[in-house]
C-alpha positions as CSV (number, residue, x, y, z in Angstrom):
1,X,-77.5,57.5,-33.1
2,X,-78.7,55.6,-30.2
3,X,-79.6,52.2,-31.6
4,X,-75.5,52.9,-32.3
5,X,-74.3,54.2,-29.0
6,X,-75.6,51.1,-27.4
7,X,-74.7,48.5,-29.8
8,X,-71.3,46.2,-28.2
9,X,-68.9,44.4,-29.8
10,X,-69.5,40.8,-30.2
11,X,-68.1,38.8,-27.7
12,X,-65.2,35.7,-28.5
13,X,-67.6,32.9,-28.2
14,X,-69.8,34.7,-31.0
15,X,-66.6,35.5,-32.8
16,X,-65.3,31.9,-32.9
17,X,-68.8,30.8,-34.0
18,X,-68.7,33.1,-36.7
19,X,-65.3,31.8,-37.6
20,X,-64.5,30.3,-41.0
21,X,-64.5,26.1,-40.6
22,X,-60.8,26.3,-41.6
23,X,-59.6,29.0,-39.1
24,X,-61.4,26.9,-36.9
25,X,-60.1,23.9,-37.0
26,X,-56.7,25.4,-37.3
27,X,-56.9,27.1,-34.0
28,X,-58.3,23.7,-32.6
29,X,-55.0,22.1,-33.9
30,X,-53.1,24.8,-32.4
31,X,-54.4,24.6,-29.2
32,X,-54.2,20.7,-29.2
33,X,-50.8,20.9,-30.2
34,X,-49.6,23.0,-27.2
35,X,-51.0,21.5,-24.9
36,X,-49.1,18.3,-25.7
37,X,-46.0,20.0,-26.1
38,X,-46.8,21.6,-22.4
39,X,-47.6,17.9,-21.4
40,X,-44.1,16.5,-22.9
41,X,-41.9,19.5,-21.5
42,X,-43.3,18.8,-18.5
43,X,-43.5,15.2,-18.1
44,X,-39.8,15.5,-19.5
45,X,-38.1,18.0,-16.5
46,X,-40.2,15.8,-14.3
47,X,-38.1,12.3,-15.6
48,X,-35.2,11.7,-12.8
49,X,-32.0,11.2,-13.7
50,X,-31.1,7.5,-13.2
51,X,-28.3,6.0,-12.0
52,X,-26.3,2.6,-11.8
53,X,-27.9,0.7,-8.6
54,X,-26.0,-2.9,-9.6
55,X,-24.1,-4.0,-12.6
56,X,-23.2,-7.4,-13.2
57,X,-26.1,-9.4,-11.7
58,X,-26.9,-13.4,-11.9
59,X,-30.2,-14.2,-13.5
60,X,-31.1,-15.2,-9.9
61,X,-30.8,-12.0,-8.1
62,X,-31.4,-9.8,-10.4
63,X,-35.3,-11.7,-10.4
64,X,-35.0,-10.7,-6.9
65,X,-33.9,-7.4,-7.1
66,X,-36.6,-6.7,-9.6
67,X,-39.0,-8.2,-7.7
68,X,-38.2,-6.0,-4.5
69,X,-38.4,-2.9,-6.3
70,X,-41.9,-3.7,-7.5
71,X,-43.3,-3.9,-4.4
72,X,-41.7,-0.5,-4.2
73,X,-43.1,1.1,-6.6
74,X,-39.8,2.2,-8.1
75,X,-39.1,2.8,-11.5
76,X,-36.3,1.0,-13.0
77,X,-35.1,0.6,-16.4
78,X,-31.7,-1.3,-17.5
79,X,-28.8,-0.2,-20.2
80,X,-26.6,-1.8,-21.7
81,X,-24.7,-4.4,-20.6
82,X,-27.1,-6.0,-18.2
83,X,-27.1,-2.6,-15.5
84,X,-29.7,-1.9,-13.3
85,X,-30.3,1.5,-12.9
86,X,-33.0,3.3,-11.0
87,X,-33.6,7.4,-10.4
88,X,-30.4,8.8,-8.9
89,X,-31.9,10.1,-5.5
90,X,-32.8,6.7,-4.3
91,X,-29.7,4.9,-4.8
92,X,-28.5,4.7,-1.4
93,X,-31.9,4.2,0.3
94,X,-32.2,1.4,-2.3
95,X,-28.7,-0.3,-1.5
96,X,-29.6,-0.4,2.3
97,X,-32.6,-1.7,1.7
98,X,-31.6,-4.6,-0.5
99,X,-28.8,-5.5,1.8
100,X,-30.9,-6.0,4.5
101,X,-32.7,-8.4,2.7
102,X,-29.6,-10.1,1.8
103,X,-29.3,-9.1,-1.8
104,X,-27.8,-9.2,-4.3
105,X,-26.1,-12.5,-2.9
106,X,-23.1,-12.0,-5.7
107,X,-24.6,-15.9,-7.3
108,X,-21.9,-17.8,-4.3
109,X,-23.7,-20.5,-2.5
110,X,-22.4,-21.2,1.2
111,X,-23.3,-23.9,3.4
112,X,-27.2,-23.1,2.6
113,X,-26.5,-25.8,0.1
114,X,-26.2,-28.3,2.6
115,X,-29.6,-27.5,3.9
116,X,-31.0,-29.1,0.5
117,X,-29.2,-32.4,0.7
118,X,-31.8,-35.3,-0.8
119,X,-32.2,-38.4,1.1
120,X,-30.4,-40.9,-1.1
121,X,-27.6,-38.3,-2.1
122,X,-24.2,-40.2,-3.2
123,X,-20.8,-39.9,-0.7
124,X,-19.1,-38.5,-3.8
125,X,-21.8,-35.7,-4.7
126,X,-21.8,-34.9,-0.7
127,X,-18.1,-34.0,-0.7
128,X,-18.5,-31.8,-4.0
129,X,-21.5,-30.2,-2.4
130,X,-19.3,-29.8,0.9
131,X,-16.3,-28.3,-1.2
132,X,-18.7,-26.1,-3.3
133,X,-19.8,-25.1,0.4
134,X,-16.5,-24.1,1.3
135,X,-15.9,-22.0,-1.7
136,X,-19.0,-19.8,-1.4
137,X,-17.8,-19.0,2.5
138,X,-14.3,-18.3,2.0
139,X,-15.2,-16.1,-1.0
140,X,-18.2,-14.1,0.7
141,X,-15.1,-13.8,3.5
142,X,-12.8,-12.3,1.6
143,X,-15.3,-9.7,-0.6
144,X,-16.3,-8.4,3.1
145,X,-12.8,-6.8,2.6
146,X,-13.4,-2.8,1.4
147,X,-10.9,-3.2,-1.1
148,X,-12.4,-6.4,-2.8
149,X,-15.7,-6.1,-4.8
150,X,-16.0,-9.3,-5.6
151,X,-13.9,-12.7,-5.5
152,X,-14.1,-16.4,-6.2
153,X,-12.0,-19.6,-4.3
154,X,-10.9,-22.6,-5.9
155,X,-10.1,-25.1,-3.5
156,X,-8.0,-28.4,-4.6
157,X,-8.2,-31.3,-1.9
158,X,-6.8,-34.7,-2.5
159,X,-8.2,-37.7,-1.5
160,X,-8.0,-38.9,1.6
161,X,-5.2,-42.0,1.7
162,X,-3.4,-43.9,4.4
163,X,0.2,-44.1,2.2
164,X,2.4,-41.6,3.7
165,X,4.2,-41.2,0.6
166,X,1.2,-40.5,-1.2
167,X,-0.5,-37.9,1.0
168,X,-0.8,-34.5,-0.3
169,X,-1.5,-31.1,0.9
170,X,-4.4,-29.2,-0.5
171,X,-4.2,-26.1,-2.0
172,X,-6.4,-23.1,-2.9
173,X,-6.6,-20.3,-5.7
174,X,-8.4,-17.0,-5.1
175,X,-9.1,-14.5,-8.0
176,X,-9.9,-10.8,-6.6
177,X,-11.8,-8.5,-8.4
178,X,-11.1,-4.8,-6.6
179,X,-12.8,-1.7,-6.5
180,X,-11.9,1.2,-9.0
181,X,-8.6,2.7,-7.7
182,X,-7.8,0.4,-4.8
183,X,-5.2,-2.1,-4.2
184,X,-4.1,-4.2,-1.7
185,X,-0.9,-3.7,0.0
186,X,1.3,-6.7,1.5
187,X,-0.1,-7.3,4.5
188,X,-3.6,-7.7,3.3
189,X,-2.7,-9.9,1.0
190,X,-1.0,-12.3,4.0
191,X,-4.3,-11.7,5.9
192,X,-6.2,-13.8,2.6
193,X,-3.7,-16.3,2.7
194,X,-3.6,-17.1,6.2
195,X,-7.3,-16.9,6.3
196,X,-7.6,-19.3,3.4
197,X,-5.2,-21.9,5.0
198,X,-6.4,-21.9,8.5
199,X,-9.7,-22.4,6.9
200,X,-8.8,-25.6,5.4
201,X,-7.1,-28.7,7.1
202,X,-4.1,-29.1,6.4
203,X,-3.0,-26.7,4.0
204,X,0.2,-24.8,4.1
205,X,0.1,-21.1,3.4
206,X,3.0,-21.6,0.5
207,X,0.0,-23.2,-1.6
208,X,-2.1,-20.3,-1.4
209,X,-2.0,-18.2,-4.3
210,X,-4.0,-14.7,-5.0
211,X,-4.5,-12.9,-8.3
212,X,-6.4,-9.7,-8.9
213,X,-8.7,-9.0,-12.1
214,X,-5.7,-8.1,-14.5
215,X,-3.3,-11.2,-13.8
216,X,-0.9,-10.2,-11.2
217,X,-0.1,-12.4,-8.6
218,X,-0.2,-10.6,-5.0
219,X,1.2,-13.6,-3.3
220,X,4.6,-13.6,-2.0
221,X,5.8,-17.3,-2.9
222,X,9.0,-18.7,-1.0
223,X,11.1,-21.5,-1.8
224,X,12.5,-23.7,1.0
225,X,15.5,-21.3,1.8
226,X,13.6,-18.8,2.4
227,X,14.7,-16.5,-0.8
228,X,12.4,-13.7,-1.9
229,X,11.1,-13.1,-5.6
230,X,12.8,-10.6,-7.1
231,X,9.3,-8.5,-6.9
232,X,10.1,-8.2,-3.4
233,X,13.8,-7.9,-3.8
234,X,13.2,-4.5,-6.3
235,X,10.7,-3.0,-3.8
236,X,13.0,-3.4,-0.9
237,X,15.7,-2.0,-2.8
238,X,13.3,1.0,-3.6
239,X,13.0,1.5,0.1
240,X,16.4,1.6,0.8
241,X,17.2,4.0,-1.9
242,X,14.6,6.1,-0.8
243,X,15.9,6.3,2.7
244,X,19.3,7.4,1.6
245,X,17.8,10.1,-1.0
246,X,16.0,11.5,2.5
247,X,18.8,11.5,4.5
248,X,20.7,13.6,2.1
249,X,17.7,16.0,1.8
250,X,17.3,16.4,4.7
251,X,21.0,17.2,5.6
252,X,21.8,19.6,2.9
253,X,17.6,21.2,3.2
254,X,18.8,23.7,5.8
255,X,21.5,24.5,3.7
256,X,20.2,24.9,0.4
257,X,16.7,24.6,0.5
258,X,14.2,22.0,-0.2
259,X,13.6,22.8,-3.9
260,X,17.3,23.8,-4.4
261,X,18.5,20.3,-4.4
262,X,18.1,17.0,-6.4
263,X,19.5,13.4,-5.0
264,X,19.3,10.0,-6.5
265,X,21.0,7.0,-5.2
266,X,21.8,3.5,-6.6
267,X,22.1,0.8,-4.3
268,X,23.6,-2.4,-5.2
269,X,22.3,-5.1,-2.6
270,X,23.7,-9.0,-3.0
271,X,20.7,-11.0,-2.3
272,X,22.2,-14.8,-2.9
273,X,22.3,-17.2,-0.2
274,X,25.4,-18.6,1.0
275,X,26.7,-21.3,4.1
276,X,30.2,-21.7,4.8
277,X,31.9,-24.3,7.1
278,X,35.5,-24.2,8.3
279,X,37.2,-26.5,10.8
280,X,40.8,-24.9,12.0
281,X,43.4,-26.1,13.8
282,X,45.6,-23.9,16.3
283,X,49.6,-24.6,16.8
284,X,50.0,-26.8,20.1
285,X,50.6,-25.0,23.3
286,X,53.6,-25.2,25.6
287,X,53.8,-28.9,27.5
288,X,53.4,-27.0,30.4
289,X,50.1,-25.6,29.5
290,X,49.2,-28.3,27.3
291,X,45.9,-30.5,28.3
292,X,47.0,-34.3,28.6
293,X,44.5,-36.3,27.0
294,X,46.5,-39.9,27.6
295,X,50.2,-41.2,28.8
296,X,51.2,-45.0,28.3
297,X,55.1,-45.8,30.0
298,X,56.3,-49.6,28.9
299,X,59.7,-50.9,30.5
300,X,61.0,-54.0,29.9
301,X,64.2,-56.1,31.8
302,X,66.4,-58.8,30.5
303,X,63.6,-59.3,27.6
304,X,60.7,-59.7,30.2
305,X,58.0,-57.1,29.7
306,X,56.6,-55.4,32.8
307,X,52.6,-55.9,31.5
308,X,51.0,-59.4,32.7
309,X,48.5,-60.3,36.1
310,X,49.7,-61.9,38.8
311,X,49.2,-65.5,39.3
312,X,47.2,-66.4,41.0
313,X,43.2,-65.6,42.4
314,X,44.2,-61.8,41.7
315,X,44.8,-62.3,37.9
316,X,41.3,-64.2,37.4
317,X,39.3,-61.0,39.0
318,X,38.4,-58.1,36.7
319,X,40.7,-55.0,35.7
320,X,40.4,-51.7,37.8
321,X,39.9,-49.0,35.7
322,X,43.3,-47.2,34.4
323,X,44.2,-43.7,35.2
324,X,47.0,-41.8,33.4
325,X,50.1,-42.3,33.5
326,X,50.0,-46.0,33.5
327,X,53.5,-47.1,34.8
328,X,54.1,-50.4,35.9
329,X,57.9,-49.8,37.3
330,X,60.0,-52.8,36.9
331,X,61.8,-52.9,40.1
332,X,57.8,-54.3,41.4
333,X,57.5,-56.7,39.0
334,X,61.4,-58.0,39.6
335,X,60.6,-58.1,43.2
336,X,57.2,-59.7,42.7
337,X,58.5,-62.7,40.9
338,X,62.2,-62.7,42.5
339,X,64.0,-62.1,39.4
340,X,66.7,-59.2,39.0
341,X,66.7,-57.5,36.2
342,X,70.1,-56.8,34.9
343,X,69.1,-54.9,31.4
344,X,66.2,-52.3,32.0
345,X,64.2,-50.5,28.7
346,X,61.6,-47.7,29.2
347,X,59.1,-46.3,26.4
348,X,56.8,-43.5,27.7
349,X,53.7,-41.8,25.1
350,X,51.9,-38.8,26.1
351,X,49.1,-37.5,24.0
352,X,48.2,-33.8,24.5
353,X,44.8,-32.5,23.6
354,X,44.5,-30.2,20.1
355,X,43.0,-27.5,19.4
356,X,39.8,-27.6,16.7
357,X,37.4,-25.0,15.9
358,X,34.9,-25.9,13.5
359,X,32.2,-22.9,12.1
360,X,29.1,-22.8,10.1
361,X,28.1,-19.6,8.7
362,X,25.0,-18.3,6.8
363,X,25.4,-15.7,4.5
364,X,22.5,-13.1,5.7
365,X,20.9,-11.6,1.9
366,X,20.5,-8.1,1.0
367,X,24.0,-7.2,1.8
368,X,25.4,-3.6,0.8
369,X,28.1,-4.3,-1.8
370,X,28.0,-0.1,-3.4
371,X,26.5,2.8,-3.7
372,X,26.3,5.5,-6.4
373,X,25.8,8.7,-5.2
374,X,24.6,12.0,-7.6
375,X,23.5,15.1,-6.2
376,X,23.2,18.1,-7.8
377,X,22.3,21.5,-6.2
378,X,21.0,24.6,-7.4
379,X,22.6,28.1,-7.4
380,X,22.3,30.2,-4.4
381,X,19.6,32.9,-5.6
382,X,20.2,36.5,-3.4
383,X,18.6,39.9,-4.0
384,X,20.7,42.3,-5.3
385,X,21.1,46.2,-5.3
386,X,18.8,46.6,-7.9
387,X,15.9,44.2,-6.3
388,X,16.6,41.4,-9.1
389,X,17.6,38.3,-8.1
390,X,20.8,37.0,-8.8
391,X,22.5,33.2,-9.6
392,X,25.7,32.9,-7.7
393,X,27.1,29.4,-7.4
394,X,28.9,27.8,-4.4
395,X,32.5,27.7,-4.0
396,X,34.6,24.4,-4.4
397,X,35.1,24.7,-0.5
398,X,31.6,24.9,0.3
399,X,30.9,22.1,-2.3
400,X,33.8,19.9,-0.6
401,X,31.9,20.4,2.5
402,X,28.7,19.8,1.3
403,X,30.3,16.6,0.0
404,X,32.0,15.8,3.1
405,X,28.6,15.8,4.7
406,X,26.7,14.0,1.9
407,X,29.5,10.8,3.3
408,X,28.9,11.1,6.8
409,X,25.2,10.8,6.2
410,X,24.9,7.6,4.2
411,X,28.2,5.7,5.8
412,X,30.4,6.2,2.6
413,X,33.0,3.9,2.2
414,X,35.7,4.2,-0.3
415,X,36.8,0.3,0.1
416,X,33.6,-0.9,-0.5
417,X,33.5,1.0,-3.6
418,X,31.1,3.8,-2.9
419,X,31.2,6.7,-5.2
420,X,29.9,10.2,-5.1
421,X,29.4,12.9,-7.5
422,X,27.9,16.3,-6.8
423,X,27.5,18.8,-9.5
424,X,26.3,23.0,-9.2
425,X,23.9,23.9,-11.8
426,X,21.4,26.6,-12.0
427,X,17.9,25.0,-12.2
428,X,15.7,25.6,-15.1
429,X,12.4,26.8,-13.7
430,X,10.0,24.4,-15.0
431,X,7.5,24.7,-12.5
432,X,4.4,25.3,-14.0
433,X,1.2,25.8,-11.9
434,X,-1.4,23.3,-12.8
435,X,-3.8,24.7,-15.0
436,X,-7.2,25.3,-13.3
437,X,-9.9,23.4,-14.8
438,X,-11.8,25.7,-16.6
439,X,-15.8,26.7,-15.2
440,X,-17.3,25.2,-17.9
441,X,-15.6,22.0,-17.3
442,X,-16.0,21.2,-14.0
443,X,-18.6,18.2,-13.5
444,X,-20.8,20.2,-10.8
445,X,-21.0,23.0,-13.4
446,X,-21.9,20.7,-16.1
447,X,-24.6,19.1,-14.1
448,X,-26.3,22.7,-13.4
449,X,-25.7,23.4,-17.3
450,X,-28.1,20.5,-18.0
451,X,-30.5,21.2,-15.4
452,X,-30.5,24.6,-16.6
453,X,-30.6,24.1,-20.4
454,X,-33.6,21.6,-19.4
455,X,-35.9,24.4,-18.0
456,X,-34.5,26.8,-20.3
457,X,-35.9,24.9,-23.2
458,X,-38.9,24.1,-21.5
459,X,-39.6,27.9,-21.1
460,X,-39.0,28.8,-24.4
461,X,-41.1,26.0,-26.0
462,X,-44.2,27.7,-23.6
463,X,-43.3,31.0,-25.0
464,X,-43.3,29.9,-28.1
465,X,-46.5,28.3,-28.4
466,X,-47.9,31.8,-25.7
467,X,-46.7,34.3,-28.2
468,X,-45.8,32.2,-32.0
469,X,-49.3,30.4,-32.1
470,X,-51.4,31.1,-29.6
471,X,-51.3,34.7,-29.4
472,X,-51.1,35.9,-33.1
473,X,-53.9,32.9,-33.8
474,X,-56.2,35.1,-31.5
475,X,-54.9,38.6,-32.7
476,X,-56.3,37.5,-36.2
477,X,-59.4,36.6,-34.7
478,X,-59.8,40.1,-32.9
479,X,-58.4,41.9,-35.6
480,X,-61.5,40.3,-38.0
481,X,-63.9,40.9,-35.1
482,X,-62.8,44.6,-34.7
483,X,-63.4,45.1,-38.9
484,X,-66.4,43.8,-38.6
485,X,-67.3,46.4,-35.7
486,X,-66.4,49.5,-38.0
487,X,-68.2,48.5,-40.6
488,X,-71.5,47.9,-39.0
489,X,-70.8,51.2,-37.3
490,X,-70.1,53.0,-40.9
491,X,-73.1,52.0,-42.0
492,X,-75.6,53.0,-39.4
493,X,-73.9,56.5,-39.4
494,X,-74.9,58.8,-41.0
495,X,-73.2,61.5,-42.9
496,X,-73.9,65.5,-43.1
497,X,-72.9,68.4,-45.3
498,X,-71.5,71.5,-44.2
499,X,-75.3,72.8,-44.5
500,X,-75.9,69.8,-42.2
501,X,-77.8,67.9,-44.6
502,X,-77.8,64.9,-44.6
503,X,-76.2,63.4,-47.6
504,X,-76.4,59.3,-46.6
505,X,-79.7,58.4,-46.9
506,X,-78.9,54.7,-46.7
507,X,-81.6,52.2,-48.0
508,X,-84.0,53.7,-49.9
509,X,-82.5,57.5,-49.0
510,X,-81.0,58.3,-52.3
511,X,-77.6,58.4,-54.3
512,X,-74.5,58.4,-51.4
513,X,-71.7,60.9,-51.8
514,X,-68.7,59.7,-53.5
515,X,-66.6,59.0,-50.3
516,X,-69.5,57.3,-48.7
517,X,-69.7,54.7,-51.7
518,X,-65.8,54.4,-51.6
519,X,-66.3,53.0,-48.1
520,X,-69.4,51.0,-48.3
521,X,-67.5,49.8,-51.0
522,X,-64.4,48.7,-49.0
523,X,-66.6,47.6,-46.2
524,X,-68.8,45.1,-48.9
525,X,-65.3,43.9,-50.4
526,X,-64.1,43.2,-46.6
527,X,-67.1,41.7,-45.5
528,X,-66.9,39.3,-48.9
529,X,-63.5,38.3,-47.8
530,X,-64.1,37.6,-43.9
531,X,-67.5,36.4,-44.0
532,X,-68.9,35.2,-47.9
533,X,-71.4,33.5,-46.5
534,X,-73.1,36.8,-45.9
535,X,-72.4,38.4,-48.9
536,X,-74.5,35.4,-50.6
537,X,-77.4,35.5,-48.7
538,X,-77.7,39.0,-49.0
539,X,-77.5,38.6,-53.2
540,X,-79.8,35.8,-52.3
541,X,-82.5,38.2,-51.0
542,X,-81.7,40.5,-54.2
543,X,-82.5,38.0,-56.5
544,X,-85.5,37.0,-54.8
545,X,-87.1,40.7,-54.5
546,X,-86.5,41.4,-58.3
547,X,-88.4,37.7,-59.2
């Protein structure tokens, strides 16, 4: 009983070294196999998330780029399409870095290409390095815009020549590329133009031209009068439209209500060009008011005409300038030569100044030839009695009023051909909130999701391998170890009758009792399965005592 008492368990080093080779090397496999899957799971939630650090990068600084984040020690990897992307929390950090190293350089070349000019270098390759020059600075000018991501400049210069007729003015082409969801409004786009012109000599802003990534042209061209495209035309048309729908709103808003009331006007503008030149004459004034411009008086006696010099030293000497009225009267000239004049004639002409107006007029463009007015308001909504709301509309007095102020507010002018309709309607009520984006849908909520779902899957592979391998692989092993303990113990005790005899003599003690030999029995067949190895050196020994 005491050898018993004091006999322990085997401990699990024993127990695994008593193990089958199979369970063995199962349980080794096990254990290998969750370690690696520990390893992955964790070397997985420990893999950042990358993002895009540049896309679209030359050969030449992309090398570069590369090169820098080597002698980082940053991870990088590339996708598809040629973009650099490196772990999302050093994006920024990564960007200022580069750009103080002056990368990427966007593969334009500015006047650091003259700085590799070869001695020998032909007068023709010069000015096409000089051009090329050009280019790269007027485009790295314009991309420092925040609205332009990237752009290129064509310049077109003409040969110097010393035939006026055949001079030319250069001219320029500049293709934007802008940033997702920005745009450039008019002014900017005069900012590039003037820029490009004043950069080269000589060149007139009219032969600038701009055009962003999908085709449109930006520029505003002009022809020598001055006209507008009709791009320009339709947006200043929108503006004026606009301005008449909010002066009606916000006449009639203190009335009605801001959501009660919908306006729309249509506004015909004459934008042709047009000179007109008249030349009128007015009737003549009264001789007494008249202007005399000139007066000649001839009188003639007996055939002899009063005009003729003196003789003499007088007639050789130049004329004194006439005045008005010239009149040479005939009685002088008679008494100057001593002839009397018996038959006198007189013919007097007096030219009076006219009246002449003469105009030039320009036609100004973007005259107001009509507009068509359409208003429609809403019911007036009131609270009844009963606390519902009721639809009443407005009286042909109040909408003759409400017209009447509608006319006063945009200038209405029946001569010109204005028009104006205004209509009472009860509004449909088709304002509909805007469906909040569900939780499961919003990006910030997605992003948790997959952080989540990552650790989530991490902790269930451990608890799988803990408590589906693991755990039930070293259950068996105790479970065996723990069988193997009873039966040791059942068959160092022994048993007694109700005499207290006792009736398990064990080796060499005589015949067991029926239950003992039951569960030696059991035990044997146990001890056969777990451990055979046993079981055949002990037949072994059997075989050898009865030789």
């Amino acid at each position: 009983m005491a050898d018993t008492d004091n006999k322990t368990h085997p401990s699990m080093v024993e127990l695994l070294i008593g193990m089958p080779s199979q369970q063995k090397l199962g349980l080794i496999v096990a254990v290998a196999a969750t370690v690696a899957l520990l390893s992955g799971l964790w070397m997985w939630g420990q893999t950042p998330d990358y993002r895009v650090l540049y896309a679209n990068l030359s050969e030449k600084d992309g090398g570069e780029v590369i090169e820098s984040l080597q002698q980082q020690n940053v991870p990088y990897k590339f996708s598809e399409g040629g973009t650099l992307m490196v772990p999302s929390d050093k994006v920024h950090e990564l960007r200022l870095s580069l750009a103080a190293k002056g990368l990427p350089q966007g593969g334009t070349v500015g006047f650091e290409l003259m700085e590799n000019q070869k001695f020998g270098t032909s007068q023709f390759l010069e000015q096409i390095n000089y051009q090329r020059a050009l280019e790269g600075e007027l485009a790295r000018s314009v991309q420092s815009l925040a609205a332009v991501a990237n752009a290129r400049v064509h310049l077109a210069i003409p040969k110097p020549t010393v035939f006026v007729k055949e001079k030319q003015k250069p001219s320029a082409s500049v293709i934007l590329s802008l940033r997702a969801g920005r745009s450039l409004d008019e002014g900017q786009v005069n900012a590039i133009v003037n820029l490009i012109s004043s950069s080269v000599p000589d060149m007139p802003s009219r032969n600038v031209t701009v055009v962003d990534q999908t085709g449109t042209l930006l520029s505003i061209a002009r022809d020598g009068t001055g006209q507008l495209l009709d791009a320009t035309q339709l947006k200043y048309v929108r503006q004026i439209e606009q301005d008449y729908v909010k002066r009606i709103e916000d006449i009639l808003s203190p009335i009605t209500g801001v959501q009660n009331i919908r306006a729309q006007v249509n506004a015909n503008l004459d934008f042709s060009v047009s000179e007109q030149t008249s030349e009128s004459y007015k009737p003549n004034q009264p001789p007494n008011e008249a202007a005399v411009r000139s007066m000649q008086s001839t009188e003639t006696m007996d055939g002899i005409k009063t005009q003729g010099g003196v003789p003499g030293a007088l007639s050789n000497q130049p004329p004194v300038p006439a005045t008005a009225p010239i009149v040479t009267p005939a009685s002088a000239v008679a008494a100057a030569s001593g002839v009397a004049a018996s038959n006198t004639h007189k013919e007097m002409t007096t030219n009076y100044e006219v009246d002449r107006t003469i105009q030039h007029t320009k036609m100004p463009t973007g005259n107001l030839k009509r507009l068509s007015i359409a208003v429609v308001l809403n019911n007036r909504n009131s609270v009844g009695a009963d606390g519902k709301t009721v639809s009443t509309p407005y009286t042909e007095d109040e909408k003759a009023k409400i017209s009447s102020l509608i006319k006063e507010a945009v200038g209405f002018e029946e001569k010109r051909g204005d028009t104006l309709n205004v209509l009472n309607s009860a509004f449909n009520d088709t304002s509909e909130l805007i469906p909040e984006i569900p939780l499961w849908q919003q990006p910030e909520m997605i992003e948790l999701a997959k952080e989540l779902l990552k650790y989530l899957l991490i902790a269930g592979g451990v608890f799988y391998l803990l408590f589906g391998i693991i755990k039930p692989a070293f259950k068996s092993v105790a479970a065996n170890a723990a069988a193997h303990a009873e039966g040791e113990e059942a068959e160092a005790a022994p048993e007694f009758d109700a005499n207290g005899v006792q009736v398990n003599l064990g080796e060499g003690g005589g015949a067991p009792a029926p239950n003992a030999f039951e569960t030696n029995l059991q035990i044997a067949k146990q001890l056969a399965k777990d451990d055979p190895k046993i079981v055949a050196m002990v037949v072994k020994e059997w075989v050898n005592k009865d030789e």
